[in-house]
Biopython code that builds the backbone (N, CA, C, O; Angstrom):
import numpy as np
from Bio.PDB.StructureBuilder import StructureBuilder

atoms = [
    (1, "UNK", "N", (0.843, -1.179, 0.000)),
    (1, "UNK", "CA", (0.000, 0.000, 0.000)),
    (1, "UNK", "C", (0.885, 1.238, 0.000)),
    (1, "UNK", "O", (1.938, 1.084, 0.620)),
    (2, "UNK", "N", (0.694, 2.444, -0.562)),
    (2, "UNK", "CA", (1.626, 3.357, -0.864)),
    (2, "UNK", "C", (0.970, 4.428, 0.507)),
    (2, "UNK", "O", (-0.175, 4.346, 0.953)),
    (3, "UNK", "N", (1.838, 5.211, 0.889)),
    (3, "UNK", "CA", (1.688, 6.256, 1.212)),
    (3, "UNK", "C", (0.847, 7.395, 0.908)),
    (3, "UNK", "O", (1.215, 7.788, -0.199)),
    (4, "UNK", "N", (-0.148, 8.163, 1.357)),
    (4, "UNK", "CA", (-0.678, 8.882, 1.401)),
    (4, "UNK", "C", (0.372, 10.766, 0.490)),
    (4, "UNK", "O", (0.007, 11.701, -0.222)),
    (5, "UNK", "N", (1.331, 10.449, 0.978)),
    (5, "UNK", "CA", (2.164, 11.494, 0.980)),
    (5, "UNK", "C", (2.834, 11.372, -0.602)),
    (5, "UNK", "O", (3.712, 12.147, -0.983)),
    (6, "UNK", "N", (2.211, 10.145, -1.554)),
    (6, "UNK", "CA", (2.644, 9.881, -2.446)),
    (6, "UNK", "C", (1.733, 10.128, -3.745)),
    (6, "UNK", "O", (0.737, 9.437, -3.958)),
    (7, "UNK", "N", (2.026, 10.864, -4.352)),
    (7, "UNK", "CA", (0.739, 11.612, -5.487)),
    (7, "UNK", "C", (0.839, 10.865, -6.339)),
    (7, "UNK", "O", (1.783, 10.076, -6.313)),
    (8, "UNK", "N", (-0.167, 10.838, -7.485)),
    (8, "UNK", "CA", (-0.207, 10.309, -8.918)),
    (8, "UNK", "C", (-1.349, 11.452, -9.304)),
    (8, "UNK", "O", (-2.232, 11.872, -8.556)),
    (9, "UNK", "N", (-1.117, 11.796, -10.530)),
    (9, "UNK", "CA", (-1.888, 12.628, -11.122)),
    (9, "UNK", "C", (-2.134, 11.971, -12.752)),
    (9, "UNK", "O", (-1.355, 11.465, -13.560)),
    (10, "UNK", "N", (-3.569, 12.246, -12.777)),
    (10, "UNK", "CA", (-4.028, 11.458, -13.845)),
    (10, "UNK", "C", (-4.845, 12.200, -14.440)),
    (10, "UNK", "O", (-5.650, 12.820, -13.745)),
    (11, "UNK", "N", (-4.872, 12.342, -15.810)),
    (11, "UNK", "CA", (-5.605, 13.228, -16.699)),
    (11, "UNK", "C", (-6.940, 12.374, -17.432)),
    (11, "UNK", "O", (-7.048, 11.294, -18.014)),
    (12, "UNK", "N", (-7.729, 13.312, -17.119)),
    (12, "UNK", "CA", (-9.500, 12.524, -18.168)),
    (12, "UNK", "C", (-10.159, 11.613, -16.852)),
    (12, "UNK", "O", (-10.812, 10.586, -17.039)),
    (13, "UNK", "N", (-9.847, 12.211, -15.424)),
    (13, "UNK", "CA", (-9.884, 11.543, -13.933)),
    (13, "UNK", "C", (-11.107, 11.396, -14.016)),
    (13, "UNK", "O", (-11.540, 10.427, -13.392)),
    (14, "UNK", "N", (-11.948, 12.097, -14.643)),
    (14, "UNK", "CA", (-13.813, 12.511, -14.173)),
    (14, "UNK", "C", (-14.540, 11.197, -14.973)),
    (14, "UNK", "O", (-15.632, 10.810, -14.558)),
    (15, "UNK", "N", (-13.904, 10.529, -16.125)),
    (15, "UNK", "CA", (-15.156, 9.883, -16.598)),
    (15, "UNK", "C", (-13.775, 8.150, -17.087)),
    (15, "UNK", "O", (-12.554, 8.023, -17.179)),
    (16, "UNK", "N", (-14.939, 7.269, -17.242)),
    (16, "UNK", "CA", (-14.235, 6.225, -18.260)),
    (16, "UNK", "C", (-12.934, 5.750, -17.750)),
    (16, "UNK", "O", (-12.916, 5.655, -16.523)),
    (17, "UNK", "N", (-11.725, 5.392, -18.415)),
    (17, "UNK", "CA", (-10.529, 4.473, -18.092)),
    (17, "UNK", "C", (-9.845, 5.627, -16.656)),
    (17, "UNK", "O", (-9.433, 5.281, -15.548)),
    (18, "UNK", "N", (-9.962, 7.143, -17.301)),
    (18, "UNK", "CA", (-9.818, 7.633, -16.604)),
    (18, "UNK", "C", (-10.082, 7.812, -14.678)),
    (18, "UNK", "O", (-9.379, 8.243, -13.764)),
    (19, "UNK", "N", (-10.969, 7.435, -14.735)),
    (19, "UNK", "CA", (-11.643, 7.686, -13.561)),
    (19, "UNK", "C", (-11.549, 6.277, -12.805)),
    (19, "UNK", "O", (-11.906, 6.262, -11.628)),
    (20, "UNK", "N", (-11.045, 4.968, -13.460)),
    (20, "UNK", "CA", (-11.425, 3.984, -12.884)),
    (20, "UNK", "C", (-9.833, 3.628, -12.811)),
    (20, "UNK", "O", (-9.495, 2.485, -12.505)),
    (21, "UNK", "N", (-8.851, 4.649, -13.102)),
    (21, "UNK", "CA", (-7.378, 4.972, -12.438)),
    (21, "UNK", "C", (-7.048, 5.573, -11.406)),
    (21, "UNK", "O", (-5.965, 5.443, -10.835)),
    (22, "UNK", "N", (-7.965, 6.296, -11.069)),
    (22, "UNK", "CA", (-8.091, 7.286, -10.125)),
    (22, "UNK", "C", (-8.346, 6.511, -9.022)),
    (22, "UNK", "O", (-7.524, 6.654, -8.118)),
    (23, "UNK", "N", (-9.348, 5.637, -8.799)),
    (23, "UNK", "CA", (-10.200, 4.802, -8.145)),
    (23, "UNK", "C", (-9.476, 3.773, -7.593)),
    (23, "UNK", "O", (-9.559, 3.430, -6.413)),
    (24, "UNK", "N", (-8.450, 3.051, -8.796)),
    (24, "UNK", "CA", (-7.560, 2.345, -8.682)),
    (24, "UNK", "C", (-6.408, 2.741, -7.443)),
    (24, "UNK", "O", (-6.526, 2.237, -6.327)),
    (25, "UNK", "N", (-5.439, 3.568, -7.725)),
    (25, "UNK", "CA", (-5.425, 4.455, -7.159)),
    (25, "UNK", "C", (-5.166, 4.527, -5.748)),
    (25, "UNK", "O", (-4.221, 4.090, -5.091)),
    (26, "UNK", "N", (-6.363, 5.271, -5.359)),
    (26, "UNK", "CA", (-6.938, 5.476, -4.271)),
    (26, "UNK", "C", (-6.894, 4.022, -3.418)),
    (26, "UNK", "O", (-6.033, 3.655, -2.619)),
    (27, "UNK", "N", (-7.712, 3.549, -3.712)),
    (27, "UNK", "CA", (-7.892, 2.237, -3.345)),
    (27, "UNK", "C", (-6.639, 1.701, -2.726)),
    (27, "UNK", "O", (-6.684, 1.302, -1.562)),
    (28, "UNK", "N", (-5.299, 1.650, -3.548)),
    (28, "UNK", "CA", (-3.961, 1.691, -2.884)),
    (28, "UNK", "C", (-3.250, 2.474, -2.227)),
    (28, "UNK", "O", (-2.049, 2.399, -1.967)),
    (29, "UNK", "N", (-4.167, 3.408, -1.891)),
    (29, "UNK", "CA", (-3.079, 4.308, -0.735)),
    (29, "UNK", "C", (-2.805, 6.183, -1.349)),
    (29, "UNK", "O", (-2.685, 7.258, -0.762)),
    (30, "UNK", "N", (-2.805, 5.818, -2.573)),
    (30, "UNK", "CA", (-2.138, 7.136, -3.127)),
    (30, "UNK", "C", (-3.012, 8.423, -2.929)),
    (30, "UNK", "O", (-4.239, 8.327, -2.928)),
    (31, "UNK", "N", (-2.464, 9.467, -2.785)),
    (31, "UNK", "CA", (-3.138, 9.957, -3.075)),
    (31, "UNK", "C", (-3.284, 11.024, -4.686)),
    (31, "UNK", "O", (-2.358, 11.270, -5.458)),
    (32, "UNK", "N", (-4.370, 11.372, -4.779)),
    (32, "UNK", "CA", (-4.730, 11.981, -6.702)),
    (32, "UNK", "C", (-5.616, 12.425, -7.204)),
    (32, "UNK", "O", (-6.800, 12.132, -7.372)),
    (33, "UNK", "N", (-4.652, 13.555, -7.575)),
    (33, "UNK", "CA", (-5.163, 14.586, -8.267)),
    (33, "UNK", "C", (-5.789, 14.589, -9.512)),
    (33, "UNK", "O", (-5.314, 15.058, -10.546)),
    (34, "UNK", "N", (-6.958, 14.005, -9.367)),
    (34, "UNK", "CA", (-7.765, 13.417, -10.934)),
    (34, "UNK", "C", (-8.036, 15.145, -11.531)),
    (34, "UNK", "O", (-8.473, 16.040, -10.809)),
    (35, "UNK", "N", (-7.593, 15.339, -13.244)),
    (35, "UNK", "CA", (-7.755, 16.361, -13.609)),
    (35, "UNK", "C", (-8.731, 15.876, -15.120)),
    (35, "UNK", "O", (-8.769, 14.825, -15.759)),
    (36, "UNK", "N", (-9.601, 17.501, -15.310)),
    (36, "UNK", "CA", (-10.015, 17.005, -16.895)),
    (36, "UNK", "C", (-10.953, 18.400, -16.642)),
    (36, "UNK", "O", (-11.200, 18.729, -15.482)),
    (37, "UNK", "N", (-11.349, 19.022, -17.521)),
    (37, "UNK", "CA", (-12.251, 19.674, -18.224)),
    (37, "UNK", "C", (-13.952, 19.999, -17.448)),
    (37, "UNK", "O", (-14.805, 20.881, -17.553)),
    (38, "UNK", "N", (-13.817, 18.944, -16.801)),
    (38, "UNK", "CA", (-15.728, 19.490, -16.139)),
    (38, "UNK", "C", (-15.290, 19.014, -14.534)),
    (38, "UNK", "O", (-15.006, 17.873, -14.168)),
    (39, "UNK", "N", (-15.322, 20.002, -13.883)),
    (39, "UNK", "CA", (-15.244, 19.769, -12.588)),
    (39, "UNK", "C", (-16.412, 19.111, -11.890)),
    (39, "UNK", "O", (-16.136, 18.608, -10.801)),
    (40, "UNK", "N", (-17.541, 19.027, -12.265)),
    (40, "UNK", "CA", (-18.936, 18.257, -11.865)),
    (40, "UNK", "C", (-18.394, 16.679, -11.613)),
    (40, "UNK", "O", (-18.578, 15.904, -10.675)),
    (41, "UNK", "N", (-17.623, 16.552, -12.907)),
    (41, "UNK", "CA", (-17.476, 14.960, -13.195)),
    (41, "UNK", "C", (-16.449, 14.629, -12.053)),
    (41, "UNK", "O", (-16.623, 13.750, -11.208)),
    (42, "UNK", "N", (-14.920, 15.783, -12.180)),
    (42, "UNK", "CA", (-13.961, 15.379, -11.010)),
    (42, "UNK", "C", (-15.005, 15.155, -9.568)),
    (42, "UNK", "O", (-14.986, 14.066, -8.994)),
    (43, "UNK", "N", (-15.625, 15.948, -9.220)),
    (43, "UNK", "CA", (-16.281, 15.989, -7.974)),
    (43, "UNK", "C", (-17.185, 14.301, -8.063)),
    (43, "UNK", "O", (-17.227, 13.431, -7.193)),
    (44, "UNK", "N", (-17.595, 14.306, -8.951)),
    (44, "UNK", "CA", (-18.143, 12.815, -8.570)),
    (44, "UNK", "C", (-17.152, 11.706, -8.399)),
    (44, "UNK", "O", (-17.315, 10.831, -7.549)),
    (45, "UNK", "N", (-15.988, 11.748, -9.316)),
    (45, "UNK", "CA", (-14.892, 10.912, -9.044)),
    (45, "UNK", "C", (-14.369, 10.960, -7.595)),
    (45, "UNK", "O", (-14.284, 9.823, -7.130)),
    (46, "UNK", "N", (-14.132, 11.574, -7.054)),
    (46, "UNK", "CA", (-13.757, 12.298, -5.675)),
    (46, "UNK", "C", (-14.854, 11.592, -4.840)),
    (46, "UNK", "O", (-14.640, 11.053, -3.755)),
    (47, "UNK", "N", (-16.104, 11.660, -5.495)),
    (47, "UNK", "CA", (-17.155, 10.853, -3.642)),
    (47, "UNK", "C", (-17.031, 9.523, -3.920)),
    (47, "UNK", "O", (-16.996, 8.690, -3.014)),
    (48, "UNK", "N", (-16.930, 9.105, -5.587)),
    (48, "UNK", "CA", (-16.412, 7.913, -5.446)),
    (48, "UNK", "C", (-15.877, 6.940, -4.460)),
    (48, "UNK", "O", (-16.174, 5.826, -4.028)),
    (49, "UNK", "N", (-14.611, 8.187, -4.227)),
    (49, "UNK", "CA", (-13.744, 7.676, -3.821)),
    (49, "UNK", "C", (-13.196, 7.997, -2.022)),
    (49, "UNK", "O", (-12.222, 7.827, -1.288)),
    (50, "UNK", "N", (-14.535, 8.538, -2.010)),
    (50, "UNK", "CA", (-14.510, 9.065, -0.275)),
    (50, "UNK", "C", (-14.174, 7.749, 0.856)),
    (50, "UNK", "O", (-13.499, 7.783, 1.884)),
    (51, "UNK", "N", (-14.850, 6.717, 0.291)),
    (51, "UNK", "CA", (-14.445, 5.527, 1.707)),
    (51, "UNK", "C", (-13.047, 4.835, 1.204)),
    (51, "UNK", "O", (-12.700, 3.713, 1.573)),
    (52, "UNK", "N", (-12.348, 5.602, 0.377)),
    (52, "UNK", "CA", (-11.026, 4.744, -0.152)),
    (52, "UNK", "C", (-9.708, 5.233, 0.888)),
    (52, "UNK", "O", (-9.638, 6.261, 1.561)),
    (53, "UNK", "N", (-8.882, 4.313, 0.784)),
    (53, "UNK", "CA", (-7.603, 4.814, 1.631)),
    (53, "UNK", "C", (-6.744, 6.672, 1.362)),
    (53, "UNK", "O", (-6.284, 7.495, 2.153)),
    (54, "UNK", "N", (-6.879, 6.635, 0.003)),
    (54, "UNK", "CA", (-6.166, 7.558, -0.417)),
    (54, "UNK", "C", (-7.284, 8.732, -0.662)),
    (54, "UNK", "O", (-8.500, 8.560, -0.752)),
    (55, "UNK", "N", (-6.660, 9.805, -0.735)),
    (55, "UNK", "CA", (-7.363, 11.029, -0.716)),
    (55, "UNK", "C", (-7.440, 11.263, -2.436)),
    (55, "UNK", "O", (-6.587, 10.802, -3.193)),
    (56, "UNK", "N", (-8.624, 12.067, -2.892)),
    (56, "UNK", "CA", (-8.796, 12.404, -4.376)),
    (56, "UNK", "C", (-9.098, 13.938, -5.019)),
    (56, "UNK", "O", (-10.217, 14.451, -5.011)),
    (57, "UNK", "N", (-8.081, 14.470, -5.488)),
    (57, "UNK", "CA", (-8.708, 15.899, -5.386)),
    (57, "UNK", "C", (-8.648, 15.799, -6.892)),
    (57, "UNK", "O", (-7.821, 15.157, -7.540)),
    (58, "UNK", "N", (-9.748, 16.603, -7.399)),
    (58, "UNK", "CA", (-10.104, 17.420, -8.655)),
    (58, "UNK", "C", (-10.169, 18.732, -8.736)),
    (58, "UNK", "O", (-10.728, 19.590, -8.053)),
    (59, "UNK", "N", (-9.281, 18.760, -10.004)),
    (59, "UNK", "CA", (-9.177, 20.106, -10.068)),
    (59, "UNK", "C", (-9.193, 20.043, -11.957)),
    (59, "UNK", "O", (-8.666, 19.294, -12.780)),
    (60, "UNK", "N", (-9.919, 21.021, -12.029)),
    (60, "UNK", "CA", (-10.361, 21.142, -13.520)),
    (60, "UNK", "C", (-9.243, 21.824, -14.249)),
    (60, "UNK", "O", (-8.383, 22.547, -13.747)),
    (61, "UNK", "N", (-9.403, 21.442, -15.681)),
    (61, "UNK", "CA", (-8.171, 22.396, -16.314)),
    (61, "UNK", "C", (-7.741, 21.778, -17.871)),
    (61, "UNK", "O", (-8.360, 20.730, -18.057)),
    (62, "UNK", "N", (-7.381, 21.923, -18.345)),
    (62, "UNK", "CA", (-7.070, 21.536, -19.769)),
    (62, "UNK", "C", (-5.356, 21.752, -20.230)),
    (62, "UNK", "O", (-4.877, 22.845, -20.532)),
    (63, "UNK", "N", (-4.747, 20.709, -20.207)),
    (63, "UNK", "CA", (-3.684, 20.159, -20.181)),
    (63, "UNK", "C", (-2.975, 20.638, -21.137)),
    (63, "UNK", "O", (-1.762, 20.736, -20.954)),
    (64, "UNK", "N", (-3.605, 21.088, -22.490)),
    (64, "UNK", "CA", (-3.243, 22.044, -23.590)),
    (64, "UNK", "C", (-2.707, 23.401, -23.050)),
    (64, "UNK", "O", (-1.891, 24.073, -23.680)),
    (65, "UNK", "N", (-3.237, 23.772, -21.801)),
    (65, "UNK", "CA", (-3.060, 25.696, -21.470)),
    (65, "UNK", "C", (-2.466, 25.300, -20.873)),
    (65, "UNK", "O", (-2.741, 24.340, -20.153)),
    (66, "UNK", "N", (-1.180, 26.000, -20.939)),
    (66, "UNK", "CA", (-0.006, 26.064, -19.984)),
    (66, "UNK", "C", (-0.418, 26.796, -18.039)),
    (66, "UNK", "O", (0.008, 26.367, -16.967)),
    (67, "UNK", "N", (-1.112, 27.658, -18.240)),
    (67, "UNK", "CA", (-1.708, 27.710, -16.778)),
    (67, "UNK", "C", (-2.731, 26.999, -16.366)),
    (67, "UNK", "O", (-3.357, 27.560, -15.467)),
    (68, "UNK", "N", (-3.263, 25.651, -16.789)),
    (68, "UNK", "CA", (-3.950, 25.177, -16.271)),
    (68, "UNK", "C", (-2.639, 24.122, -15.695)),
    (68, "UNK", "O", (-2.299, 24.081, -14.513)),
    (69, "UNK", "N", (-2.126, 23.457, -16.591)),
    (69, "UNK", "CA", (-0.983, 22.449, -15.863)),
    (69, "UNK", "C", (0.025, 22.904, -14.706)),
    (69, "UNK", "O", (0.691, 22.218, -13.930)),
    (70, "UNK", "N", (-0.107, 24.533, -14.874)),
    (70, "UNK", "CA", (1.144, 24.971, -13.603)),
    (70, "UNK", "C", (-0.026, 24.907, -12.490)),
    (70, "UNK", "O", (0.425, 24.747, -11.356)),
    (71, "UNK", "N", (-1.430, 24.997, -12.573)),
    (71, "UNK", "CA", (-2.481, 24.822, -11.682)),
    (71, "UNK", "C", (-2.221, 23.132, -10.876)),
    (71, "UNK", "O", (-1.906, 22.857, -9.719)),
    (72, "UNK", "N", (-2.525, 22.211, -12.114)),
    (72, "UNK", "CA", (-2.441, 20.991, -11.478)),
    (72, "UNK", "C", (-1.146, 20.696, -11.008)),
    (72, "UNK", "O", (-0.986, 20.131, -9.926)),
    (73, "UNK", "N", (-0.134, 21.060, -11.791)),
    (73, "UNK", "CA", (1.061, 20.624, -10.818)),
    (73, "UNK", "C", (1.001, 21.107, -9.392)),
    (73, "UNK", "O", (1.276, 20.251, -8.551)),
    (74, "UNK", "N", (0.723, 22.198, -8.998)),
    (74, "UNK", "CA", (0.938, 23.487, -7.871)),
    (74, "UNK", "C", (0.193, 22.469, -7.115)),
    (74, "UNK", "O", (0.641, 22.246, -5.990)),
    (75, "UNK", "N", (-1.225, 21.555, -7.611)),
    (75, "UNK", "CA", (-2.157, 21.098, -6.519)),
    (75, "UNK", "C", (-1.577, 19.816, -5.736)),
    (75, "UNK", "O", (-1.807, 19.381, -4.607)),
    (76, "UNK", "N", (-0.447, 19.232, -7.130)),
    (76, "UNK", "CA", (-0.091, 17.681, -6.980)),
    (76, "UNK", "C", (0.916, 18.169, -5.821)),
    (76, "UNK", "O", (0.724, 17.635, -4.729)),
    (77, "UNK", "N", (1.834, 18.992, -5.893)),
    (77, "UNK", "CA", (3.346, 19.007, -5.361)),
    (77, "UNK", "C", (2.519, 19.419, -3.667)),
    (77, "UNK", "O", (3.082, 18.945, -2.680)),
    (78, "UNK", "N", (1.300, 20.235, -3.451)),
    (78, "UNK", "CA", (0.937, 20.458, -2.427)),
    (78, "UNK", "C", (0.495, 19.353, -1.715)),
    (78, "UNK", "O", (0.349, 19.451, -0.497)),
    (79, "UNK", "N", (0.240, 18.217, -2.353)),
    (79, "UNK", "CA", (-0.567, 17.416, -1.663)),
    (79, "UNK", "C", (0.452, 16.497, -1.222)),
    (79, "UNK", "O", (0.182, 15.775, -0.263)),
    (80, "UNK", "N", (1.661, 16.406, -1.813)),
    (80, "UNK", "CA", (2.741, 15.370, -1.129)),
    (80, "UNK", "C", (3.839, 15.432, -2.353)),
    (80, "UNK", "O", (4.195, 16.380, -3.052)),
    (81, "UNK", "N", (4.172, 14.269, -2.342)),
    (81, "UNK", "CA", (5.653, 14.350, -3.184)),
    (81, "UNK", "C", (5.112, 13.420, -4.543)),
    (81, "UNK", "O", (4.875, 12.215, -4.462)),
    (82, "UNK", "N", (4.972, 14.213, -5.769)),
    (82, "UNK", "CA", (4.522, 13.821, -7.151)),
    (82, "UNK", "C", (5.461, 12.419, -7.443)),
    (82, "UNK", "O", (6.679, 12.580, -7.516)),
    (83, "UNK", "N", (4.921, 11.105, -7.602)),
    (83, "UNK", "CA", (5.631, 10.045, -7.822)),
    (83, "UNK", "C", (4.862, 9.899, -9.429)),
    (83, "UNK", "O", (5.731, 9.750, -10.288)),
    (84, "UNK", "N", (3.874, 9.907, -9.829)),
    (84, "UNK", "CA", (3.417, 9.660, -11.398)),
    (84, "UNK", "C", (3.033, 10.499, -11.900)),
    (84, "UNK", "O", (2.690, 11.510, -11.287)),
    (85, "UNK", "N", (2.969, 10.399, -12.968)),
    (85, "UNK", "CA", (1.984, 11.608, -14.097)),
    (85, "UNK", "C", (1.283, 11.068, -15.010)),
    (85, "UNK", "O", (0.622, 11.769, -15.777)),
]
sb = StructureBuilder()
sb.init_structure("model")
sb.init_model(0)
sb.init_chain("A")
sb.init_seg("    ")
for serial, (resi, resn, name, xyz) in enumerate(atoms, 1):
    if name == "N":
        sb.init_residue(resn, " ", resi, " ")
    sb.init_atom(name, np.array(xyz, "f"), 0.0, 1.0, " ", f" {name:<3s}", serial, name[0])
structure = sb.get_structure()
């Protein structure tokens, strides 16, 4: 089981393969920063994943704009020490 203090950040977190990485995930300890485009969807990924070991934050943003990725990085590096991308 990984550490809490150990991030993975995963893009397209809110719906599909995406989201069931996130879940994955979690489930093992990590914690992650599921990112994508509709924050409605991150937020459901996130209660998903409320009784899981690892913590799940969403944060919306589009991976194309350079200030959305200095966004998600800023959220990953806060939450512990970035081990995936």
């Amino acid at each position: 089981m990984a550490s809490q203090d150990e991030v993975v950040v995963v893009t397209g977190g809110g719906t599909g393969i995406g989201q069931a990485a996130v879940l994955r995930f979690a489930r093992e300890g990590f914690s992650v920063v599921a990112t994508g485009r509709r924050q409605e969807k991150l937020d459901e990924t996130a209660a998903l994943a409320a009784d899981l070991p690892g913590e799940v934050i969403g944060v919306s943003g589009d991976v194309s704009q350079p200030a959305d990725v200095k966004n998600i990085i800023a959220a990953a590096t806060a939450a512990g020490q970035l081990k995936y991308l």
